[in-house]
N, C-alpha and C positions, 0 to 999 in steps of 0.2 A: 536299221529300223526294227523295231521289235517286231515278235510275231505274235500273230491274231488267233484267240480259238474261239470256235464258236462252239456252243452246247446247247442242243433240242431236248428239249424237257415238256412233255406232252401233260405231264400229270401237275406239277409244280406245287405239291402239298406233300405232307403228311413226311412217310417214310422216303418217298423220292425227291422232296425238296431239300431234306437233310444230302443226300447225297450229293445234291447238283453244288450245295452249296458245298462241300468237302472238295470234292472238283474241283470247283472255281477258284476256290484258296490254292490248289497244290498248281495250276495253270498259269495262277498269276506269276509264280516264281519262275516264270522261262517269257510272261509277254504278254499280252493285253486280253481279256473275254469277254467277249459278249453271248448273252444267254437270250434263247427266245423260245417264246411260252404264248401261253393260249393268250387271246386278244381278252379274257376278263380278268386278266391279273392286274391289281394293282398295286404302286409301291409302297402305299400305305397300308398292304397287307403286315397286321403284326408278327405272325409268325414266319413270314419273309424278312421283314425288320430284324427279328433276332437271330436270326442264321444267319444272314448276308451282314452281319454289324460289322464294318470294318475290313471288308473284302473289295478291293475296288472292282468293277464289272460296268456295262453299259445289257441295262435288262430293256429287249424289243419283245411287248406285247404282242405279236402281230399273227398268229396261226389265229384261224377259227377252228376249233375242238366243242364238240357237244360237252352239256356239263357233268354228266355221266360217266366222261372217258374211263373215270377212276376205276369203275367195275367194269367196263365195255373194251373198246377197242377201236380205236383212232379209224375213222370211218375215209372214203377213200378221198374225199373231198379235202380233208386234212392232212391225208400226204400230198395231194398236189399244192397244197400252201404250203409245208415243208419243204419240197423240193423248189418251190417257185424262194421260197427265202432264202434256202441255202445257194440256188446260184445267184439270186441278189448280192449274196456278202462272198462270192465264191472269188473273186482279185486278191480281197483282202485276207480271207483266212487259211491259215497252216494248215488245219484239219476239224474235222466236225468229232461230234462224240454226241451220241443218244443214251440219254439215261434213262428213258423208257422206253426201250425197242421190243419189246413184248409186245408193247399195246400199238405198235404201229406196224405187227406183224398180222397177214400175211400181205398189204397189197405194197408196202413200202420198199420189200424186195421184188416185187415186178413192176414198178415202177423206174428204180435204182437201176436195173439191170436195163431198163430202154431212158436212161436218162439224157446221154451221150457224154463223148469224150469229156465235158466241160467237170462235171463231179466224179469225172472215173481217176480223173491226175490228183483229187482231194484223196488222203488219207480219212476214212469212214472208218470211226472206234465206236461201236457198240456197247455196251454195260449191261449185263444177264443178271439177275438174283439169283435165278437156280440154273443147275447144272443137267433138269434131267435130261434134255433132250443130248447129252453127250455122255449118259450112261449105260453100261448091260443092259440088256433087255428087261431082264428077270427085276431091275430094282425100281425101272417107271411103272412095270405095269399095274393094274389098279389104282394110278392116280393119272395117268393121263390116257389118250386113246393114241392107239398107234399110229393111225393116219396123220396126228396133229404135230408124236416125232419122229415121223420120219419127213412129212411133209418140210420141216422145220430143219434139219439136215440138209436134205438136197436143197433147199433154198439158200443155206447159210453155205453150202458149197458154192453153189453158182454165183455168188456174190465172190465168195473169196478167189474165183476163176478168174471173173470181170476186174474186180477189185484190183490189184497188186497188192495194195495199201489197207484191206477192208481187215479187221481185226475184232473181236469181239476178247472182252473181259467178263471173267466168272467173279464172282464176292461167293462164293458154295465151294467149302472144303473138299467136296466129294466128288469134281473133276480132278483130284490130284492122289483120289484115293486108288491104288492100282485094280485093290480087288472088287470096286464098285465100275471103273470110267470104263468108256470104250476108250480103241483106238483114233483118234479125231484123225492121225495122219492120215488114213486111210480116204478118209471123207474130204480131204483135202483145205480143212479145216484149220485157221492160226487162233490159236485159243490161248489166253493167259488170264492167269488169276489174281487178283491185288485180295487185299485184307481186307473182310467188310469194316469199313472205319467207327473207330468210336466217337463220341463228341466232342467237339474243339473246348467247351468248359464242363468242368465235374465241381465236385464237391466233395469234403472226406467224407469219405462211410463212417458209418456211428458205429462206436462201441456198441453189438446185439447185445452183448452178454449186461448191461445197465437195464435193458427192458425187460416189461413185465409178463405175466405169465401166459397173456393172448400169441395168438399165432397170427400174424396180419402178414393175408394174402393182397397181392397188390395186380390188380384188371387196369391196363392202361391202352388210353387210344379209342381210335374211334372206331367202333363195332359195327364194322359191315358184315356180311353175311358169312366171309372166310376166317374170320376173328374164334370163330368155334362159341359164342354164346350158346346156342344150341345145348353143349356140353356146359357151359358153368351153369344155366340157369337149376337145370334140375339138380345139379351137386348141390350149390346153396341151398335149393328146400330141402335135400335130404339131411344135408349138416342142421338145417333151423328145426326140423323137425323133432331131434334128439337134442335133449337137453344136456346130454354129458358133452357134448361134441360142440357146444357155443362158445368155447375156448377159441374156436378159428373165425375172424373175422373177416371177410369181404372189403375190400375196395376199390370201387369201379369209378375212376377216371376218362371220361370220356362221354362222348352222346352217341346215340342211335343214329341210324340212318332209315331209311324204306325198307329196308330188307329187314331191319328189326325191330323196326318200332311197334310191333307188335307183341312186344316183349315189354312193353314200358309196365302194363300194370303189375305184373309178377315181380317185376323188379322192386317195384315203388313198396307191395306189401313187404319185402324181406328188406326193406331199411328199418324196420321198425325191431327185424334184430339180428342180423347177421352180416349186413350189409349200409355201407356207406357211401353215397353217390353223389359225384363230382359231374351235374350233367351241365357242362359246360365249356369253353375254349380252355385248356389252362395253360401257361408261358412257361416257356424251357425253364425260367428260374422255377418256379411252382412245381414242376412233374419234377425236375431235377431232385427238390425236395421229398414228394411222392416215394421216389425210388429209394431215397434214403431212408424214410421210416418204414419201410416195410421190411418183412422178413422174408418171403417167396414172391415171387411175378411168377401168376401164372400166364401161360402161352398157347389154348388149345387150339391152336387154327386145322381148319377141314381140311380133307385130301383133295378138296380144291387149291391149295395154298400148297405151296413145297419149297421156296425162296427162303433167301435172306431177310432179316429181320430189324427193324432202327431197336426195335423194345429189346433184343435181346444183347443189342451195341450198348445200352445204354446200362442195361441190368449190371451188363458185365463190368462196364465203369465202376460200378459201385460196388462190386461183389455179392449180388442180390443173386440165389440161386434160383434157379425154374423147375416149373411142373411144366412140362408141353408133352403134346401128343409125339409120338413115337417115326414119322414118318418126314421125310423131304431135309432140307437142310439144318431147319432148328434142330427137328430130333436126332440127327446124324450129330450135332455139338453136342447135345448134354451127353447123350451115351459116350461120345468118345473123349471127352474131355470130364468128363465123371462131375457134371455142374449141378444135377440135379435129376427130377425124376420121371420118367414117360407113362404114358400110357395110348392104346391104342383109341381112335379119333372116333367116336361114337361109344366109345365102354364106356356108359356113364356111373357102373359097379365101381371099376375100376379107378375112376377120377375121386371119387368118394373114399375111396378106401384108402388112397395115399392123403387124402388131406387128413382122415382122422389120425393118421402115422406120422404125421408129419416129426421129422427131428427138432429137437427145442432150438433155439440159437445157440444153448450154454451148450451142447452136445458134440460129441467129437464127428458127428457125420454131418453136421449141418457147418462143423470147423471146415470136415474136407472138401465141401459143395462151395464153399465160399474161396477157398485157395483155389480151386479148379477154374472159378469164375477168373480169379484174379490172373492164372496163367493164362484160359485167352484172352483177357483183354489185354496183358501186353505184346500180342503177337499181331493186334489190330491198333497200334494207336495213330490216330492221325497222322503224326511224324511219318511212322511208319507207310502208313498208304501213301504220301507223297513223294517219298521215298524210291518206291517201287515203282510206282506210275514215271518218273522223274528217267529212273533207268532205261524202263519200259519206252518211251517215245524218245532217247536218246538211241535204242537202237535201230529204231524208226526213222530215223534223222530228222524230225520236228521238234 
């Protein structure tokens, strides 16, 4: 009889639906999945359509999640529909796996922990985007408060106590970095890290060097508040402002949310010359294209943000290098992988100053930005993360 996994995906959009659905592909190759998501999804969601195209899975609707979760956090009401799901299918399945267990932190581990025996025998694999909470001191502070990791520690201990089976996986290079990680043994913590995956289809990159003499910067995704708008808004006026510097062009893919739709009319004025706006859904074929014509993607997400990233999975597919701010997991790849350029998250001098430097594409340092790209994204390709994960629950014995 084959075996069953189930996977809890609380967000089931954006950058965490890419994952569920990479997941679910490498899953299928060992036994059957069923994935369950907030009670408003439905399967005529398009951009569910095109990540799940050909993966087979049985998708149950059935958590109630506020619509908000995406910036918030899975309130407790929706971990007890969690836990009431999971020992619903708990006969049938090998092991569970949360692809958003951030957002269902803090009450799902004291829930977990007085669950009983019935989900303590399941194997519980967690998926983290960032690493900080199992870093030195010195590298969280100033992006998180210390209460929130250590809080987040001792709680991921007492799971792994209770647990036998309870595992958490990193996609953040900087749990394997010596002179950044703590000691997890100590905490008594089973931490492993897969490759954040890149997309199951690309497209070739374009010859830069055919293109003309613009510098087109490429804004994708939907701009919530951690997106660092904040940071491009005023770059662009100050790039539109000076006539010698309208060589760099703006293109914003994506729409607003509440958090910035107060940004719409400043926006709307610099289409008229610096900027070009996609304020709309657009399909993995369409952004796929996006990413090819441009020259940079920038990346400035706030020191509220310090995870992994789908935009810079995708950058890296195509060899597009980045501008991102200097802090949490992106900035940790471009600096260490020499992909492209940082700055610190609120220097709006500084974000200005590299875009009017920017390297041409004909340029040997925008040659080396582009190879840098291309050597991590062969250390992430899909293959690759099934791969790992494949090993990974092989020595699990699931």
């Amino acid at each position: 009889m084959a075996k069953q996994y189930c996977i809890i995906d609380p967000i089931f959009k954006g950058s965490r639906l890419f994952v569920t659905s990479v997941l679910t592909r490498a899953l299928n190759q060992r036994g059957k999945v069923s994935v369950l998501c907030p009670k408003n999804v439905s399967e005529l969601d398009f951009h569910y359509q095109e990540l799940f195209r050909g993966i087979p899975h049985d998708l149950t609707p059935s958590i109630e999640f506020p619509e908000d979760v995406w910036f918030g956090r899975v309130p407790k009401q929706g971990v007890c529909d969690t836990i009431n799901e999971m020992r619903r299918v708990s006969d049938c399945s090998a092991a569970y796996f949360f692809t958003g267990f951030n957002e269902y932190f803090p009450h799902l581990v004291w829930v977990l922990l007085f669950s009983g025996i019935m989900l303590r025998k399941k194997p519980i694999i967690a998926i983290d985007y960032t690493s900080n909470h199992f870093l030195a001191n010195s590298q969280w502070k100033g992006y998180d408060s210390a209460w929130k990791v250590y809080l987040k520690r001792f709680a991921c201990s007492a799971l792994s106590l209770v647990f036998r089976n309870f595992r958490l996986i990193v996609l953040d290079e900087r749990f394997e970095d010596p002179l950044l990680a703590m000691n997890t043994k100590r905490w008594g913590l089973r931490v492993f890290r897969l490759p954040d995956p890149s997309p199951r289809f690309t497209i070739p990159a374009k010859n830069k060097s055919e293109d003309g003499q613009e510098t087109k910067v490429l804004i994708v995704g939907k701009q919530n508040g951690r997106k660092g708008l904040s940071d491009i808004l005023p770059a662009m006026e100050a790039i539109a402002k000076a006539p010698s510097n309208k060589s760099v062009k703006f293109r914003l893919v994506g729409q607003l949310t509440t958090e910035t739709e107060r940004y719409r009319e400043r926006l709307s004025v610099l289409t008229s010359s610096v900027l070009s706006w996609v304020d709309a859904y657009v399909s993995e074929e369409q952004v796929l294209q996006e990413y090819a014509d441009a020259d940079y993607v920038l990346l400035p997400y706030t020191k509220a943000f310090n995870g992994s990233s789908g935009v810079f999975a995708y950058a890296s597919a195509l060899r597009i290098p980045l501008i991102s701010t200097d802090h949490g997991c992106i900035g940790y790849r471009v600096k260490r992988f020499g992909c492209g350029q940082t700055y610190r998250s609120g220097n709006i001098e500084a974000l200005v100053s590299i875009l009017k430097e920017l390297p041409k594409v004909n340029s040997k340092a925008y040659g080396e930005y582009s190879v840098a790209m291309q050597e991590f994204h062969e250390t992430c390709k899909i293959d690759t993360f099934s791969l790992r994960l494949s090993n990974f629950l092989d020595d699990l014995g699931i």
